[in-house]
C-alpha positions in Angstrom: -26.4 48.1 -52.0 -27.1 47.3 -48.3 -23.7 46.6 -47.0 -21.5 49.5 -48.4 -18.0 49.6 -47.0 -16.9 52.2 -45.3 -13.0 53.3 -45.3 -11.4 55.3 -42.2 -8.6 58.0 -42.6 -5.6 57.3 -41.3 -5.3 60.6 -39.3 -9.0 59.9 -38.4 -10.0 59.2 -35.0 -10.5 55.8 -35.7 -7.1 54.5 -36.5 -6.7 51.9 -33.6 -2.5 52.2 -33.2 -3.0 55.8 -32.4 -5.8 55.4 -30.2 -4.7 51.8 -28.2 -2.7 53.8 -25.5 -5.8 56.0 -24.5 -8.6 52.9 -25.3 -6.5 50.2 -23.3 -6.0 53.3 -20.2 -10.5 53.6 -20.4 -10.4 49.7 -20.7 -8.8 49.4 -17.4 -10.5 52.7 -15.7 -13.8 50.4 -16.6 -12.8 47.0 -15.9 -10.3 47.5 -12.3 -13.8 49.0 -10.8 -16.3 46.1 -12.2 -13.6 43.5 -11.5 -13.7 44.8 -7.7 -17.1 44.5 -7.9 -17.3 40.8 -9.2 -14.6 40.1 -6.4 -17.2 41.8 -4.1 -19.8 39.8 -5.1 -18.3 36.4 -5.0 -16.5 37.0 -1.5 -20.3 37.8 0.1 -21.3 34.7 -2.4 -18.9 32.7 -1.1 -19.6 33.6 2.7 -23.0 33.1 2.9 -22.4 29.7 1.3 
């Protein structure tokens, strides 16, 4: 059997309703930093142009 399926607890650390608040708060911690960065980029981009 090479694909064997895999079932999570729900009090596991996997179940996604108790872990969306904390995942979306990383999500943001990662993406407000990168998305400043892309902004960066393009406004240097866009004045050398």
């Amino acid at each position: 059997m090479a694909h064997r399926s895999h079932r999570h607890r729900p009090e596991g650390p996997c179940h996604f309703s108790l872990m969306s608040l904390s995942a979306a708060r990383r999500l943001l911690l990662v993406a407000a930093p990168l998305a400043l960065l892309w902004l960066a980029v393009v406004w240097v981009l866009g004045g050398a142009g």
